[in-house]
BALOBA-1460 file (C-alpha; in Angstrom, 3 decimals):
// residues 152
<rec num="1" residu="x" x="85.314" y="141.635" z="147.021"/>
<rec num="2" residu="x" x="86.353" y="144.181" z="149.888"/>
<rec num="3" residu="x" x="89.203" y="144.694" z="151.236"/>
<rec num="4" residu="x" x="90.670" y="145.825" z="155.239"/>
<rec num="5" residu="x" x="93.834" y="146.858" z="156.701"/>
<rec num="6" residu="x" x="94.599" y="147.655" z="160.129"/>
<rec num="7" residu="x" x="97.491" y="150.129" z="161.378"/>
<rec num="8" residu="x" x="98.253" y="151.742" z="164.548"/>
<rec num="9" residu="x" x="99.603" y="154.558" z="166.141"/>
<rec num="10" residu="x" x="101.134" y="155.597" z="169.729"/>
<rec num="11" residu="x" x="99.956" y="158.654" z="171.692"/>
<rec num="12" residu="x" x="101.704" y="160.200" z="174.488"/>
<rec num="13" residu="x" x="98.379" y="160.556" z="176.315"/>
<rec num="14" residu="x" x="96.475" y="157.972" z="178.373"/>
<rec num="15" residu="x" x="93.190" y="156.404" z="176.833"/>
<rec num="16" residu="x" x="90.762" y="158.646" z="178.758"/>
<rec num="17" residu="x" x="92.572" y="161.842" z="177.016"/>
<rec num="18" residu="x" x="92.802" y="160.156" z="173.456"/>
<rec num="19" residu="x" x="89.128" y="158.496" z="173.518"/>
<rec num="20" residu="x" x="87.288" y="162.497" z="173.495"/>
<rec num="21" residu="x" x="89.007" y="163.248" z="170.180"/>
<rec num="22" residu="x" x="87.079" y="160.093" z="168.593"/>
<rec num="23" residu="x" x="84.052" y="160.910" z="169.582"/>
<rec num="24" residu="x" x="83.602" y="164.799" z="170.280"/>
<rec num="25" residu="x" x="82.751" y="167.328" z="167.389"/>
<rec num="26" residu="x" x="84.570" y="169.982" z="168.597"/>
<rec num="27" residu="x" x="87.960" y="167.640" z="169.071"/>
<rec num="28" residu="x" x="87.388" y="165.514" z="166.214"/>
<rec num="29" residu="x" x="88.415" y="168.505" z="163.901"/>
<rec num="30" residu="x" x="91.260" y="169.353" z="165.437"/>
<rec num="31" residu="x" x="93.379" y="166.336" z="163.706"/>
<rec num="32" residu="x" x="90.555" y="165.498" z="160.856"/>
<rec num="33" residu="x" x="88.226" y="167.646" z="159.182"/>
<rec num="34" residu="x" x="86.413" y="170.459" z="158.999"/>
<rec num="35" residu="x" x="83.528" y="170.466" z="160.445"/>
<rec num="36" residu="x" x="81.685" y="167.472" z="162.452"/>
<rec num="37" residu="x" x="78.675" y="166.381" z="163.842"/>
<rec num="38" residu="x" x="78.624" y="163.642" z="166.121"/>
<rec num="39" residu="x" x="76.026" y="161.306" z="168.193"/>
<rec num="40" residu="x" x="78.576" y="158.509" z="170.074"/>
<rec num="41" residu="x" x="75.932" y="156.191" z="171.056"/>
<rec num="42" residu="x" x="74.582" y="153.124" z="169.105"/>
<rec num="43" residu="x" x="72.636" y="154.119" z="166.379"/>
<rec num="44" residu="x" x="74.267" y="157.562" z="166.918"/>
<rec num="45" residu="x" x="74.974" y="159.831" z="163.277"/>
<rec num="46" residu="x" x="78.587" y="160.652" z="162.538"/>
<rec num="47" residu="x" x="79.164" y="163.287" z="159.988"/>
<rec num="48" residu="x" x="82.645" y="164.568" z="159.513"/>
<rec num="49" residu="x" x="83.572" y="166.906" z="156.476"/>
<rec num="50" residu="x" x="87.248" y="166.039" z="155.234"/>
<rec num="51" residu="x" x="88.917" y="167.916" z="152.688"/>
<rec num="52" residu="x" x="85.635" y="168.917" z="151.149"/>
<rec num="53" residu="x" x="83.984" y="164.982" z="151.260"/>
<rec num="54" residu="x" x="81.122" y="164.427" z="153.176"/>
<rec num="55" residu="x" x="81.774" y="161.275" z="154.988"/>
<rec num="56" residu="x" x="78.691" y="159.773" z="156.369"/>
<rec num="57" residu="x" x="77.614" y="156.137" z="158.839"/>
<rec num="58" residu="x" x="76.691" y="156.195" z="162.135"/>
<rec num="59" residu="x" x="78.081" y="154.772" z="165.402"/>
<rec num="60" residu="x" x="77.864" y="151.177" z="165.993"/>
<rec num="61" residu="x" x="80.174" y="150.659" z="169.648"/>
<rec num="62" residu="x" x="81.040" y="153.433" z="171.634"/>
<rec num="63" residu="x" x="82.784" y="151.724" z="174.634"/>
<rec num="64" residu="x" x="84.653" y="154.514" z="176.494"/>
<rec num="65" residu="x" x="87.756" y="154.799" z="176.786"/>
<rec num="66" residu="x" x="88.637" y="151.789" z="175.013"/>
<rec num="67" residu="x" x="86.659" y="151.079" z="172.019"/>
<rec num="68" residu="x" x="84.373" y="152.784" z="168.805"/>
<rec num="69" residu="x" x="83.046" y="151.506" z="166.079"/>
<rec num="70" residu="x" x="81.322" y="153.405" z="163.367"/>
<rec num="71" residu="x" x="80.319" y="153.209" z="159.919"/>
<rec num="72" residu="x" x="81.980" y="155.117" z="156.949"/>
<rec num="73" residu="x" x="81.068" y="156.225" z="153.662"/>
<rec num="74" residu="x" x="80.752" y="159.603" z="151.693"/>
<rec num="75" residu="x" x="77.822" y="161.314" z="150.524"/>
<rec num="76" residu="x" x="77.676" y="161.409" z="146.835"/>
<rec num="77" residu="x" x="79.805" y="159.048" z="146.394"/>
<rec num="78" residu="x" x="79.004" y="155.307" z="144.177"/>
<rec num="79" residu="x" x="82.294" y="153.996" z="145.277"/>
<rec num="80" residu="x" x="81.816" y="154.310" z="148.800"/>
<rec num="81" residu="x" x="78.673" y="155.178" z="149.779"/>
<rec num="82" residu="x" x="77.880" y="156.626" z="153.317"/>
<rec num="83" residu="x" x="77.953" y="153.645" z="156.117"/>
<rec num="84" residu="x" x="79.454" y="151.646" z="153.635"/>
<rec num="85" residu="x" x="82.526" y="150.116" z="155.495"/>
<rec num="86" residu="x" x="82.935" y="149.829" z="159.367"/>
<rec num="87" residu="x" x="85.854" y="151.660" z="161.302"/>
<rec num="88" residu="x" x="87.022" y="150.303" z="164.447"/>
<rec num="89" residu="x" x="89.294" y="151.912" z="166.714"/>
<rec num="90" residu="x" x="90.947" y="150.313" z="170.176"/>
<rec num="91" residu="x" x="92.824" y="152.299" z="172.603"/>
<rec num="92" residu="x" x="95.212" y="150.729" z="174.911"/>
<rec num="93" residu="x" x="96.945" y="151.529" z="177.541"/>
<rec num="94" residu="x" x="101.091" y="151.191" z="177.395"/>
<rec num="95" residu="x" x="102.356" y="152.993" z="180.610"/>
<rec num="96" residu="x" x="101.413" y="156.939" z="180.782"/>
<rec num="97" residu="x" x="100.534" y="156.659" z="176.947"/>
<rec num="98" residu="x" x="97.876" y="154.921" z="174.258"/>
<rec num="99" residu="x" x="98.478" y="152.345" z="171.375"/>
<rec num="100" residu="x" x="95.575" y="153.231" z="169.154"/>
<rec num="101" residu="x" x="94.964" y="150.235" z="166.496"/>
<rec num="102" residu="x" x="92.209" y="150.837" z="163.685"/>
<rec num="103" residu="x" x="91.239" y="148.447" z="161.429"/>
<rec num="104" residu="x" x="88.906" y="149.664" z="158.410"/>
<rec num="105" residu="x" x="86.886" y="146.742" z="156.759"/>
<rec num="106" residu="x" x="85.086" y="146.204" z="153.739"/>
<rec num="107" residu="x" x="86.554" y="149.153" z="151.887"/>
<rec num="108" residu="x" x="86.405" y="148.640" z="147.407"/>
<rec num="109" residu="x" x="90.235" y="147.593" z="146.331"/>
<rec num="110" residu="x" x="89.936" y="150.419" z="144.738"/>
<rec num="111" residu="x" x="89.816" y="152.351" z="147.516"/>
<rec num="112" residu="x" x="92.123" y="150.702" z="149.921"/>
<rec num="113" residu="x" x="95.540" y="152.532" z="148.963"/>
<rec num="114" residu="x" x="94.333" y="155.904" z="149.696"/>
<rec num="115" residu="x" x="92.073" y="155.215" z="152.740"/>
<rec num="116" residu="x" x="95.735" y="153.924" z="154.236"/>
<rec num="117" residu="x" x="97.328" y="156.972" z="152.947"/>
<rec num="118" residu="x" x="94.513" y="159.067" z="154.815"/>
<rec num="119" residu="x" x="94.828" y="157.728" z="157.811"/>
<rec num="120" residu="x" x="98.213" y="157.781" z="158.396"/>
<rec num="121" residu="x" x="98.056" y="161.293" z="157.694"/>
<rec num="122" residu="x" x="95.163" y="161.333" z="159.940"/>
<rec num="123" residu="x" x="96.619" y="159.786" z="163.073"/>
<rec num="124" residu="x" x="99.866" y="161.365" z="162.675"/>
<rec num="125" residu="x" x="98.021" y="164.716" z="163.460"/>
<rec num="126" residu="x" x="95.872" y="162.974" z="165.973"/>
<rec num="127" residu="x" x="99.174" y="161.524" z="167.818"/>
<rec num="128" residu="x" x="99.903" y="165.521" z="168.270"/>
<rec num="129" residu="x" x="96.546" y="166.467" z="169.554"/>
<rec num="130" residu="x" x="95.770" y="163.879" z="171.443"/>
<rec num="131" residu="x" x="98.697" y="165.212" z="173.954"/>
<rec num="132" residu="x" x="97.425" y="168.440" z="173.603"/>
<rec num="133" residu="x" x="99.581" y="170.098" z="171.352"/>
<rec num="134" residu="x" x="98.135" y="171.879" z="168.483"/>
<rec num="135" residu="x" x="98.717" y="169.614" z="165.306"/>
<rec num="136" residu="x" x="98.728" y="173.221" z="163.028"/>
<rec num="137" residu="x" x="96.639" y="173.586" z="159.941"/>
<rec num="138" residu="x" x="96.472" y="170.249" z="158.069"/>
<rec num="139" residu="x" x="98.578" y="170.931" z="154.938"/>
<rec num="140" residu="x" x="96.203" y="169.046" z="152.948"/>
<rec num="141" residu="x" x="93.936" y="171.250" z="152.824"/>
<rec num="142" residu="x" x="95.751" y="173.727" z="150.758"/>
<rec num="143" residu="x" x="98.043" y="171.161" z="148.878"/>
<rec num="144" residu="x" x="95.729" y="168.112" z="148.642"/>
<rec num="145" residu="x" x="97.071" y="164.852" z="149.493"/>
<rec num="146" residu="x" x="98.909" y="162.158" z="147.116"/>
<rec num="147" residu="x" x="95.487" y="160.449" z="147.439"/>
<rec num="148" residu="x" x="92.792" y="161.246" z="149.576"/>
<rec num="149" residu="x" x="91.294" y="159.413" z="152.616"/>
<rec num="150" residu="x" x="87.768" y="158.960" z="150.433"/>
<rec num="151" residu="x" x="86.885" y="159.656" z="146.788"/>
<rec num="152" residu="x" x="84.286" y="161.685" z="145.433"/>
């Protein structure tokens, strides 16, 4: 059985601004991550390190600035293997700013508690870069989180 949950978050940017930071390498670690390598077109590898896991899929939609949909999974891992379960992000415009939703499908049970726990955490800092501002050092990576956004 697999599991999904959806959540959303509001960026004082428009959808053209916020859409880069899903799909550039050099943008995408600014809010997540340490390092990335990213191909935003079908077929397209995504590879973003966070807190040390190697999460691994590829790009399934990229439909700019309004839409992305990639696999997710980390290397290594039995529980969630890379590509895995399927991310999908919509941006949408509300006035000057963007209502980002993301749903994230087919994730374990087991799993489902802490990928909503990562991404909150995740967005959160993307809501601050995504208008530019610097979101800081994430404070996870020193501390660690209550419970990660993957497992090992």
């Amino acid at each position: 059985m697999s599991e999904s949950f959806t959540t959303s978050v509001r960026i004082e940017a428009p959808p053209q601004d916020v859409f880069g930071y899903l799909v550039d390498a050099e943008q995408i670690v600014r809010w997540m991550g340490e390092w990335a390598e990213l191909d935003p077109t079908p077929g397209g590898r995504l590879a973003v390190d966070v807190l040390g896991v190697p999460v691994r899929g590829e790009f399934l939609v990229v439909e700019p600035p309004h839409r992305v949909v990639f696999t997710w999974g980390a290397a290594g891992s039995d529980a969630l293997p890379p590509g895995s379960t399927t991310v999908e992000i919509r941006l949408r415009a509300d006035g000057d700013a963007t209502v980002l939703e993301l749903a994230h499908r087919d994730l374990p049970p087991t799993e489902l508690d802490q990928h909503h726990i990562g991404w909150d955490h995740f967005l959160a800092r993307l809501a601050a870069a995504g208008t530019g501002a610097d979101p800081g050092p994430d404070p996870w990576a020193t501390t660690g989180p209550q419970a990660g956004p993957v497992s090992h």
